[in-house]
C-alpha positions as CSV (number, residue, x, y, z in Angstrom):
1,X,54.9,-25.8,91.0
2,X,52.7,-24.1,88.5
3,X,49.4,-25.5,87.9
4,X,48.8,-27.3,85.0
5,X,45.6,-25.3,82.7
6,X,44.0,-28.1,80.9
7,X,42.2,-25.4,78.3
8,X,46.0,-24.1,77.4
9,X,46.9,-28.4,77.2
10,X,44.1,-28.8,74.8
11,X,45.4,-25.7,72.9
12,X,47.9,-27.2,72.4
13,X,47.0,-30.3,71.3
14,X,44.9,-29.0,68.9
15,X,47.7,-26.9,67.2
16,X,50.1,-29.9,67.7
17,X,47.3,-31.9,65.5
18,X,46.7,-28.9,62.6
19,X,50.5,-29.4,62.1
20,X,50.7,-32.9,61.9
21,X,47.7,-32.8,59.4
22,X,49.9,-29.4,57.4
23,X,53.1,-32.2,57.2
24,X,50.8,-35.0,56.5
25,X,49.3,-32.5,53.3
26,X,52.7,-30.9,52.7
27,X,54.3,-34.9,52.3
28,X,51.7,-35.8,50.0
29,X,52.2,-32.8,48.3
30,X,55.6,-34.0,47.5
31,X,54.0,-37.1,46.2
32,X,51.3,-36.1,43.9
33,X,54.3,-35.5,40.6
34,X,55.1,-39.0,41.5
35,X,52.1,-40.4,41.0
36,X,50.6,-38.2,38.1
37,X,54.3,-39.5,36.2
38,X,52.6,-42.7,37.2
39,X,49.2,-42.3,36.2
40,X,50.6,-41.2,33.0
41,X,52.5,-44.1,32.2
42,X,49.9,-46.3,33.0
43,X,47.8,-44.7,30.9
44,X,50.6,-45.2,28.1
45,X,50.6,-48.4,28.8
46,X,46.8,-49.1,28.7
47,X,46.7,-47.1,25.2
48,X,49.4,-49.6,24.2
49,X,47.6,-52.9,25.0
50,X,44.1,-51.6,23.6
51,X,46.2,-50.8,20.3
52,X,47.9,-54.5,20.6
53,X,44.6,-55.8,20.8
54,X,43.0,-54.0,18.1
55,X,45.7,-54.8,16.1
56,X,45.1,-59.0,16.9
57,X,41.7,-58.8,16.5
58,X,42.0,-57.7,12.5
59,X,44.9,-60.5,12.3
60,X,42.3,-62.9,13.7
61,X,39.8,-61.8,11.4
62,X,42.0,-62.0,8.2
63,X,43.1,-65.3,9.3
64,X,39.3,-66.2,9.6
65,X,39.3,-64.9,6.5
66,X,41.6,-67.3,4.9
67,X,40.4,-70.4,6.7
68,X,36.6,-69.8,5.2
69,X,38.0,-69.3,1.7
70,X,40.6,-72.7,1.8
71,X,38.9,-75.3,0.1
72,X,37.3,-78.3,2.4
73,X,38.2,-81.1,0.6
74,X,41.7,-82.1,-1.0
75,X,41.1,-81.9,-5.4
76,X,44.7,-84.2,-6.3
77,X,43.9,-87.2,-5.3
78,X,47.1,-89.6,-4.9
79,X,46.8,-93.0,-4.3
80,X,49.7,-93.6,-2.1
81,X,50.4,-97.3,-2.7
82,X,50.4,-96.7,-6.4
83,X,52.2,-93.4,-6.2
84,X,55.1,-95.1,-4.5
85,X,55.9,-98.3,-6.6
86,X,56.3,-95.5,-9.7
Protein backbone atom coordinates (compact mmCIF):
# COMPACT_ATOMS: atom_id res chain seq x y z
CA UNK A 1 0.00 0.00 0.00
CA UNK A 2 1.26 3.41 -1.03
CA UNK A 3 1.84 5.88 1.67
CA UNK A 4 -0.50 8.50 1.98
CA UNK A 5 1.68 12.35 1.44
CA UNK A 6 -0.23 14.67 3.63
CA UNK A 7 1.49 17.92 1.64
CA UNK A 8 -0.03 16.32 -1.88
CA UNK A 9 -3.67 15.80 0.50
CA UNK A 10 -3.48 19.36 1.44
CA UNK A 11 -2.82 20.12 -2.35
CA UNK A 12 -5.47 18.99 -2.96
CA UNK A 13 -7.74 20.26 -0.67
CA UNK A 14 -6.69 23.52 -1.38
CA UNK A 15 -7.43 23.20 -5.21
CA UNK A 16 -10.73 21.26 -4.24
CA UNK A 17 -11.53 24.68 -2.19
CA UNK A 18 -10.44 27.43 -5.16
CA UNK A 19 -13.02 25.45 -7.18
CA UNK A 20 -15.74 25.35 -5.02
CA UNK A 21 -15.19 29.24 -4.37
CA UNK A 22 -14.80 29.47 -8.92
CA UNK A 23 -18.66 27.71 -8.81
CA UNK A 24 -19.65 29.52 -5.84
CA UNK A 25 -18.52 33.01 -8.09
CA UNK A 26 -19.48 31.51 -11.46
CA UNK A 27 -23.39 30.73 -9.68
CA UNK A 28 -23.63 34.08 -8.53
CA UNK A 29 -22.52 35.25 -11.72
CA UNK A 30 -25.62 33.70 -13.16
CA UNK A 31 -27.57 35.62 -10.60
CA UNK A 32 -26.40 39.13 -10.76
CA UNK A 33 -29.00 39.88 -14.24
CA UNK A 34 -31.58 38.60 -11.91
CA UNK A 35 -31.15 40.81 -9.41
CA UNK A 36 -30.04 44.14 -11.35
CA UNK A 37 -33.88 43.28 -13.35
CA UNK A 38 -34.73 43.47 -9.70
CA UNK A 39 -33.08 46.31 -8.50
CA UNK A 40 -34.49 48.01 -11.39
CA UNK A 41 -37.94 47.39 -10.74
CA UNK A 42 -37.77 48.32 -7.38
CA UNK A 43 -36.35 51.30 -8.20
CA UNK A 44 -39.48 51.77 -10.63
CA UNK A 45 -41.46 51.18 -8.09
CA UNK A 46 -39.98 53.58 -5.45
CA UNK A 47 -40.05 56.42 -8.30
CA UNK A 48 -43.78 55.47 -8.53
CA UNK A 49 -44.74 55.84 -4.87
CA UNK A 50 -42.57 59.22 -4.37
CA UNK A 51 -44.61 60.55 -7.52
CA UNK A 52 -48.08 59.12 -5.79
CA UNK A 53 -47.03 60.96 -2.92
CA UNK A 54 -46.07 64.16 -4.39
CA UNK A 55 -49.03 64.00 -6.17
CA UNK A 56 -51.38 63.61 -2.61
CA UNK A 57 -49.57 66.00 -0.96
CA UNK A 58 -50.76 69.01 -3.57
CA UNK A 59 -54.36 67.37 -3.36
CA UNK A 60 -54.06 67.75 0.40
CA UNK A 61 -52.97 71.16 0.07
CA UNK A 62 -55.66 72.29 -2.43
CA UNK A 63 -58.20 70.73 -0.28
CA UNK A 64 -56.63 72.74 2.67
CA UNK A 65 -57.12 75.26 0.46
CA UNK A 66 -60.72 75.08 0.14
CA UNK A 67 -61.44 74.29 3.76
CA UNK A 68 -59.69 77.77 4.87
CA UNK A 69 -61.66 79.69 2.26
CA UNK A 70 -65.40 77.98 3.13
CA UNK A 71 -67.13 80.29 5.26
CA UNK A 72 -67.36 79.38 9.18
CA UNK A 73 -70.63 80.20 9.90
CA UNK A 74 -73.94 79.28 7.92
CA UNK A 75 -75.48 83.07 6.33
CA UNK A 76 -79.44 81.53 5.44
CA UNK A 77 -80.75 81.19 8.43
CA UNK A 78 -84.00 78.82 8.47
CA UNK A 79 -85.98 78.46 11.28
CA UNK A 80 -87.00 74.86 10.94
CA UNK A 81 -90.24 74.85 12.84
CA UNK A 82 -91.45 77.77 10.89
CA UNK A 83 -90.06 76.65 7.60
CA UNK A 84 -92.05 73.45 7.90
CA UNK A 85 -95.75 74.55 8.76
CA UNK A 86 -95.28 76.83 5.26
Amino acid sequence: MEEVNNAELDELEEEIDKLDELLAQAQLAKEVPTFQQFRADEDAKVAQLKNDISDLQKEVINLEEIRDNLPTKCFNVINLEQEGQK
